[in-house]
C-alpha positions as CSV (number, residue, x, y, z in Angstrom):
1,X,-277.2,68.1,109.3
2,X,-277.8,65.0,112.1
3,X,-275.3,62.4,111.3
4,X,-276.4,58.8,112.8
5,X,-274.0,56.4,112.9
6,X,-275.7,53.8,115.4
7,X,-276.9,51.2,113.1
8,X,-275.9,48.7,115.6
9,X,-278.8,49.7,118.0
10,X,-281.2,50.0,114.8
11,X,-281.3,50.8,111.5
12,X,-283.4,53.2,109.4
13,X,-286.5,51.1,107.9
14,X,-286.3,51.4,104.4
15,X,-289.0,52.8,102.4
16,X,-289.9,49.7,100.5
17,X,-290.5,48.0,103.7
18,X,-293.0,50.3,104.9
19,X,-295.0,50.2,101.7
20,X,-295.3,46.5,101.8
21,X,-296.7,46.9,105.6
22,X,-298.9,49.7,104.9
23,X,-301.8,47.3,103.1
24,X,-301.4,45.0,106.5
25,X,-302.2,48.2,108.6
26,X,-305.1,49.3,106.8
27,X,-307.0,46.3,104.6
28,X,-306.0,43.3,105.4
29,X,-306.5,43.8,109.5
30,X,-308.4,39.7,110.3
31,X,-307.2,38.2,113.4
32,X,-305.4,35.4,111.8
33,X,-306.5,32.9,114.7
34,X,-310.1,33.9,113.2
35,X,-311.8,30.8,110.6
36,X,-313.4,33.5,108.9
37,X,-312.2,34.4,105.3
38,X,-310.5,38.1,107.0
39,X,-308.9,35.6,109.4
40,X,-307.7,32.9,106.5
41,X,-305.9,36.2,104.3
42,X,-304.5,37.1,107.3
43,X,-303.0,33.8,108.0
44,X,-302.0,33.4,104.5
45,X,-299.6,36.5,104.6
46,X,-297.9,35.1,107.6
47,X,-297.4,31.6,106.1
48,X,-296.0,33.4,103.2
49,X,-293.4,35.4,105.1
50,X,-292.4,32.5,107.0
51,X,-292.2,30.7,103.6
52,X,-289.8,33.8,102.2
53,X,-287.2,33.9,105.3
54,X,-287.1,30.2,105.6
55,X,-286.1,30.4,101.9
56,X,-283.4,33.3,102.4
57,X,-281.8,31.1,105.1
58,X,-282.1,27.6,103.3
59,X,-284.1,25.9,105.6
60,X,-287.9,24.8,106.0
61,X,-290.6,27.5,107.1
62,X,-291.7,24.8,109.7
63,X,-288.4,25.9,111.4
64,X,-289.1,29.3,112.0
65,X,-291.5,31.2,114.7
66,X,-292.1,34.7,114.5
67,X,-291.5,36.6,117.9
68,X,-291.1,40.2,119.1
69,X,-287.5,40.2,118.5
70,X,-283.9,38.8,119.3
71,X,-284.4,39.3,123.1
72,X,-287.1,36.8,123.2
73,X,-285.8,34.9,120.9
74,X,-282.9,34.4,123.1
75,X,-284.8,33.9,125.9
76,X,-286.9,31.2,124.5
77,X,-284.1,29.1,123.0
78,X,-282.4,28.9,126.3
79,X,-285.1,28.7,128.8
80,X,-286.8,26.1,127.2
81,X,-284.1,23.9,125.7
82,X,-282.4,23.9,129.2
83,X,-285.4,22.8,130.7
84,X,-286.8,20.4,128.0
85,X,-283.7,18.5,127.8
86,X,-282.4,19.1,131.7
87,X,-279.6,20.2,130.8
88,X,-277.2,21.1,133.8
89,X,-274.0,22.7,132.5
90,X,-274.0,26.0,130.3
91,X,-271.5,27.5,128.6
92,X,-271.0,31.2,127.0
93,X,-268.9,33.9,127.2
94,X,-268.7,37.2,129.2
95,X,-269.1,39.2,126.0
96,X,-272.3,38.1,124.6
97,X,-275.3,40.0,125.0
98,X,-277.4,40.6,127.8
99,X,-280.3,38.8,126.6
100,X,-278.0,35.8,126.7
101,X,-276.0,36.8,129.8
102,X,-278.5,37.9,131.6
103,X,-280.8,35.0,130.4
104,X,-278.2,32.4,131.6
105,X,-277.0,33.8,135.1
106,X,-280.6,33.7,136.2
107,X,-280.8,29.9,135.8
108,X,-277.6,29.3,137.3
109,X,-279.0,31.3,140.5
110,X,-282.2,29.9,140.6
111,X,-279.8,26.6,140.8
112,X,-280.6,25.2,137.2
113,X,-277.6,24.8,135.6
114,X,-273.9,25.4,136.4
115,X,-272.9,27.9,134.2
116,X,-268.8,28.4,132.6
117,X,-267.6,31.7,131.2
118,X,-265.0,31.2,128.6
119,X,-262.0,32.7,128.5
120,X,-261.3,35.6,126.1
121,X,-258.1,37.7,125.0
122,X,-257.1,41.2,124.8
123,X,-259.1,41.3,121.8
124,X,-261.9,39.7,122.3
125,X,-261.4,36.5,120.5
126,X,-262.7,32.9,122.6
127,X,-260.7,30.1,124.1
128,X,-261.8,27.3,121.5
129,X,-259.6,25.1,123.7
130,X,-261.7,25.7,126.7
131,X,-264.3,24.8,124.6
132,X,-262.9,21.8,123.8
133,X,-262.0,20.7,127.1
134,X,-265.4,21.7,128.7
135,X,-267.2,20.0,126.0
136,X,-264.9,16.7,126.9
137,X,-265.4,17.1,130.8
138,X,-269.5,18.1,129.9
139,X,-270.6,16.2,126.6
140,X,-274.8,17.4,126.2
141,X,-273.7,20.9,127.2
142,X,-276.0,23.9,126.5
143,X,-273.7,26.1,124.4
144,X,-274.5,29.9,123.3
145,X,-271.9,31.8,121.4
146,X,-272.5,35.0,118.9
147,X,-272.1,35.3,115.8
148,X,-271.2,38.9,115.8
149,X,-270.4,40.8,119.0
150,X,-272.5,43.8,118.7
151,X,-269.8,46.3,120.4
152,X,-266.4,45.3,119.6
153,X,-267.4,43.5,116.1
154,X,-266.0,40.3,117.0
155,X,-266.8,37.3,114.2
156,X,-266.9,33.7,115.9
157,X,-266.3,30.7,114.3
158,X,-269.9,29.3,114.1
159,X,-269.6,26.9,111.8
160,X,-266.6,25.3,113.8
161,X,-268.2,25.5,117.2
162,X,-270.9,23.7,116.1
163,X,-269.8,20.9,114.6
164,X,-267.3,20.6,118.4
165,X,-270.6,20.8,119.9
166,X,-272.6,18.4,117.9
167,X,-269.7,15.8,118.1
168,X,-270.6,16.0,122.2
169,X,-274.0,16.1,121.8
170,X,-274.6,19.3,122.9
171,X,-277.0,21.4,122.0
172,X,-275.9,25.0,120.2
173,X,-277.8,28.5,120.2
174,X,-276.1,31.1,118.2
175,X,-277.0,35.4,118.7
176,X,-277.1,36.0,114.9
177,X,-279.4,39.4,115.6
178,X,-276.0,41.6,114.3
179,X,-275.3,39.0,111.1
180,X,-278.7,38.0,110.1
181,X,-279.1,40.6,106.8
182,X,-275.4,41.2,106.7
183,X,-273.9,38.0,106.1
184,X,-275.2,34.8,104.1
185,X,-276.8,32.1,106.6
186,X,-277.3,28.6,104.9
187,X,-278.6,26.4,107.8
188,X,-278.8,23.4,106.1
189,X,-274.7,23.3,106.2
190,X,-274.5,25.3,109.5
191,X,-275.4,22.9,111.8
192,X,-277.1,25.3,114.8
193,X,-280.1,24.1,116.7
194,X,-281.3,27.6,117.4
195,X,-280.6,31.1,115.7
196,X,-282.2,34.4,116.2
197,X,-282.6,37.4,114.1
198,X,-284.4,40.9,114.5
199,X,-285.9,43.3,111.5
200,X,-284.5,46.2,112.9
201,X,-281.0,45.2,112.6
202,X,-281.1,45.3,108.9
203,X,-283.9,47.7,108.0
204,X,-287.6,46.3,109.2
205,X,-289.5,47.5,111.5
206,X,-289.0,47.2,115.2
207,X,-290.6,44.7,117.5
208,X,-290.5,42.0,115.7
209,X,-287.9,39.1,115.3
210,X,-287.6,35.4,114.7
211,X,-286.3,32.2,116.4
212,X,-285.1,29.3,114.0
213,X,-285.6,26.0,115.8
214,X,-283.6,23.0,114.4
215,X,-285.7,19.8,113.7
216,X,-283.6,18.0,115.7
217,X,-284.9,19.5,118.8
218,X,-288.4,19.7,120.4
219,X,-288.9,22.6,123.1
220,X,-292.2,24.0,125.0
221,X,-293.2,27.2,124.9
222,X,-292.0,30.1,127.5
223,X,-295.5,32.2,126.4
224,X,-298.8,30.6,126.7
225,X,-302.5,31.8,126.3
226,X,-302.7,30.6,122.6
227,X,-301.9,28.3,120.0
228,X,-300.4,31.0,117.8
229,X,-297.0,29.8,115.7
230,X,-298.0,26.1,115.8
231,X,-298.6,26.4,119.7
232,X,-294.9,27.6,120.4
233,X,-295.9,31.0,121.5
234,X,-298.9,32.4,122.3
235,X,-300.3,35.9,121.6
236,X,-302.0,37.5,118.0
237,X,-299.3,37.9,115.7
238,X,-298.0,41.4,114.4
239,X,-298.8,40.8,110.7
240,X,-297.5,44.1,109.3
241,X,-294.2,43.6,111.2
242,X,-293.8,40.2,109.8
243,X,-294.2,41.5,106.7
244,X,-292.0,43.8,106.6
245,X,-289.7,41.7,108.5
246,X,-289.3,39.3,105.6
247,X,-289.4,42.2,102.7
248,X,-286.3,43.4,104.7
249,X,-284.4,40.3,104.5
250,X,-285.2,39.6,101.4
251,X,-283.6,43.2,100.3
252,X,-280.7,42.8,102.2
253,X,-280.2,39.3,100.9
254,X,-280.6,40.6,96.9
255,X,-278.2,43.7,97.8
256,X,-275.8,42.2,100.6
257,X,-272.9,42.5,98.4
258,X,-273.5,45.7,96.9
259,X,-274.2,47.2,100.6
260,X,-271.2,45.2,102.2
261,X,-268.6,47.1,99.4
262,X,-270.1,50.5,100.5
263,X,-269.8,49.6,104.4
264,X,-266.9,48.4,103.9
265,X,-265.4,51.7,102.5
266,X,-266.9,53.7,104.9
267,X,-265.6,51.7,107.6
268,X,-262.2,52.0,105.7
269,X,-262.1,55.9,105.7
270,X,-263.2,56.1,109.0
271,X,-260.1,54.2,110.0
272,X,-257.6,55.8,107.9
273,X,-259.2,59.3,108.9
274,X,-259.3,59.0,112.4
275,X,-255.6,57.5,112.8
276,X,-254.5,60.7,110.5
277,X,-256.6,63.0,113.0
278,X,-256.3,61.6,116.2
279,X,-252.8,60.3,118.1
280,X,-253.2,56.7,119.7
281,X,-256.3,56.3,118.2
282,X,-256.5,52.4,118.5
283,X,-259.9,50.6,118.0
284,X,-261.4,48.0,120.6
285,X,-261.1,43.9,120.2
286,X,-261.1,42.7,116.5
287,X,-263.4,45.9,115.1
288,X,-260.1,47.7,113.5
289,X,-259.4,44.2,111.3
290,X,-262.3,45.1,108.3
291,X,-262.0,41.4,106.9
292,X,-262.2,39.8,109.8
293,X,-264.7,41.7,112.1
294,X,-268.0,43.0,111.4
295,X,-268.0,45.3,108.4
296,X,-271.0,47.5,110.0
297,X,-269.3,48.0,113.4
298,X,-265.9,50.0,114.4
299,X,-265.0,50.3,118.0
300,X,-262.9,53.6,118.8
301,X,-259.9,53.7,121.7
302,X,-259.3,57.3,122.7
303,X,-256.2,58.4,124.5
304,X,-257.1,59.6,127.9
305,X,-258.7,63.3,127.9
306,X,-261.0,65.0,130.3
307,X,-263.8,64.5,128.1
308,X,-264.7,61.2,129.9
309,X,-268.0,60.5,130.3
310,X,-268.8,63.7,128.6
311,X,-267.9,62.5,125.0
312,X,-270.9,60.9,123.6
313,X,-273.1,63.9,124.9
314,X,-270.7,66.2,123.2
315,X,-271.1,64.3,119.8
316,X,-274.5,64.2,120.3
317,X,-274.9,68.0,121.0
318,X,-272.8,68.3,117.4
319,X,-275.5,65.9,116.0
320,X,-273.5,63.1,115.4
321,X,-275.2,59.9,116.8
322,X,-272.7,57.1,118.2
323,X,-272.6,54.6,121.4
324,X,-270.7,53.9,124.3
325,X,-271.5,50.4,123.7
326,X,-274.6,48.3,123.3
327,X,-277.5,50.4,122.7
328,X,-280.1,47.8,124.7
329,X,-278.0,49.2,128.4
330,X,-277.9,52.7,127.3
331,X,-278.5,54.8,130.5
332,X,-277.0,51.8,132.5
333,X,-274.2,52.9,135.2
334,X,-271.9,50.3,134.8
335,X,-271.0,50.5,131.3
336,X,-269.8,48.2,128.8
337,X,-269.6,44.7,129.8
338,X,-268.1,43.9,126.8
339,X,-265.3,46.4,127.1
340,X,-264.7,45.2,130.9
341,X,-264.1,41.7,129.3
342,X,-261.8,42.5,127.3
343,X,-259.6,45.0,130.1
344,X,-260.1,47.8,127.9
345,X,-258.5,50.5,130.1
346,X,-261.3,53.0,131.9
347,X,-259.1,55.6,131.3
348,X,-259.4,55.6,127.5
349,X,-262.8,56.8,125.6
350,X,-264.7,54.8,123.6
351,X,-267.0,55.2,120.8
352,X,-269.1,52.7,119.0
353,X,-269.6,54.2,115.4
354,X,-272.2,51.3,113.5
355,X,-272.6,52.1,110.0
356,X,-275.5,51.1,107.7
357,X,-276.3,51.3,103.7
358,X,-277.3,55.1,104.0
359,X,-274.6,56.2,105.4
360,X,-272.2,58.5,103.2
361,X,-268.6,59.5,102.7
362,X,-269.0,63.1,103.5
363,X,-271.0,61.9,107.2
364,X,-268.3,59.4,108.3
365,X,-265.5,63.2,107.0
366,X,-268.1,65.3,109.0
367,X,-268.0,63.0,112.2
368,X,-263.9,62.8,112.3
369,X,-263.4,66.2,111.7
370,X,-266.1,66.8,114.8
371,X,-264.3,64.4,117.0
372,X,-260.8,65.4,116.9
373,X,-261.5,69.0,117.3
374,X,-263.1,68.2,120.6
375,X,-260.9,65.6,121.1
376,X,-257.5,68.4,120.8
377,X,-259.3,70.9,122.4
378,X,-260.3,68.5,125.5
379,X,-263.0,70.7,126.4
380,X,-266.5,69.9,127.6
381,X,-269.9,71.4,126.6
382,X,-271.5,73.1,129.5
């Protein structure tokens, strides 16, 4: 039996998603750009979609552009705003994702914007008083903060850093690719000019994603060549993925609570099994806290062992998929950022298990029971 536990990198597309893409694959195949009548159905679905997760989040479909997921997203919101509105001071974290990160530090070298890393504890959790005083010093600030940190499960406070940002006049982009499907998002009270989702976070299909653009902000486009989502980005649109996009969210939405009880539990066994297995087991930035983390995502500390690098290929080679961090830099030589941030030690292991709605009790048994036997034994597949 292969056990995944990585629902953090992506998630297993359910089966009612893929029949409501299959008729978008095969019949209904018109260029949506076309005037013709298989060009008008084609743009129909689309415009329906758009209509469904614009509903789902309580805002207008006018705010929402389909695009090929979080990553560009990201990208787009903070390219163009920054440039749109010449903004000169940034400010984020050192945990957020790379997409953001990444994003961000090449502006600041290309001399763009000056760019301030906030503060963060042992546990991951922001200096709102930075915020505060940054925000004071640099009123129309470009600010980016998660929602969810998609390693060490830390929840911001997005409602609340909003509304400090908004009193500046700054302008506010939130990564919500780990919350989007798992949490309830009303924009009309959460104040955010941009948010971001991806369908394979909660059980769509990959490559596709969407950027919510508040109507209190006008940007350009970062990809041109077409007049494709109202001229904002340019390319033929992937209509079976934006179908099954919004089919996703609109599952998750109906069943959110029903698959947040069963998460939940499964996070809950996982935590009482492994500190009953496992001595010093501790659990990385906020992940261990169930009610105040993400539910989908548990961070695991291992005492030192001479496993070390070793440990994720030994799970793997016992079928049991899990990460060393964020999925998006696997194969990357520095490891986690994230876990840097917060001065985890490097002597310690750690293991990302991310758990999704098809997940069982007897798979979250099956992967302790795997790890603390190679964990007591200290040994290391050849």
């Amino acid at each position: 039996m292969r056990i995944y536990l990585d629902n953090a990198a992506t998630t297993k597309v359910d089966p009612l998603v893929v029949e409501s893409m299959l008729p978008y694959l095969m019949d209904t195949y018109g260029n949506p750009s076309s005037i013709h009548s298989f060009g008008r159905e084609s743009k129909a679905v689309i415009e329906k979609s758009r209509k469904k997760v614009a509903e789902l989040l309580n805002t207008s479909p006018s705010s929402i552009f389909f695009t090929s997921g979080g990553t560009e997203a990201d990208n787009c919101a903070i390219v163009s705003s920054i440039e749109k509105y010449k903004v000169s001071k940034a400010i984020t974290s050192p945990l957020e994702h790379h997409a953001v990160l990444h994003t961000l530090e090449n502006l600041q070298k290309a001399g763009k914007i000056e760019l301030e890393l906030l503060n963060v504890d042992a546990n991951g959790n922001v200096d709102l008083d930075q915020l505060s005083v940054s925000l004071e010093r640099n009123p129309n600030s470009f600010v980016s903060l998660m929602h969810g940190n998609n390693e060490i499960g830390n929840l911001n406070p997005v409602l609340e850093i909003a509304e400090m940002v908004k009193a500046k006049k700054g302008i506010f982009h939130s990564d919500t690719v780990q919350t989007v499907g798992h949490f309830k998002h009303d924009l009309n009270v959460w104040k955010a000019d941009f948010m971001v989702g991806a369908g394979h976070k909660f059980h769509g299909p990959k490559g596709i994603g969407f950027l919510y653009i508040s109507p209190d902000v006008k940007i350009d486009p970062i990809i041109h060549g077409g007049a494709q989502e109202r001229n904002m980005r340019g390319g033929t649109e992937n209509i079976s993925g934006i179908v099954g996009l919004a089919t996703a969210l609109e599952i998750a939405c109906k069943e959110m609570e029903e698959h947040k009880t069963h998460i939940k539990g499964l996070k809950s066994l996982m935590i009482k099994r492994l500190k009953e297995e496992i001595v010093d087991v501790r659990f990385n930035g906020m992940s261990g806290d169930i009610e105040n983390s993400l539910y989908t995502v548990l961070n695991v500390s291992l005492p030192p062992s001479e496993m070390g690098e070793m440990l994720l290929f030994n799970l793997d080679i016992n079928n049991i998929a899990a990460s060393g961090g964020s999925a998006c830099s696997s194969g990357s030589e520095l490891g986690s950022h994230v876990l840097r941030g917060i001065s985890a030690s490097p002597d310690r292991g750690a293991v990302r298990f991310s758990f999704g709605k098809y997940n069982t009790k007897d798979e979250v048994e099956t992967a302790v029971q795997v790890l603390a036997k190679m964990y007591a034994s200290k040994t290391v597949s050849a």
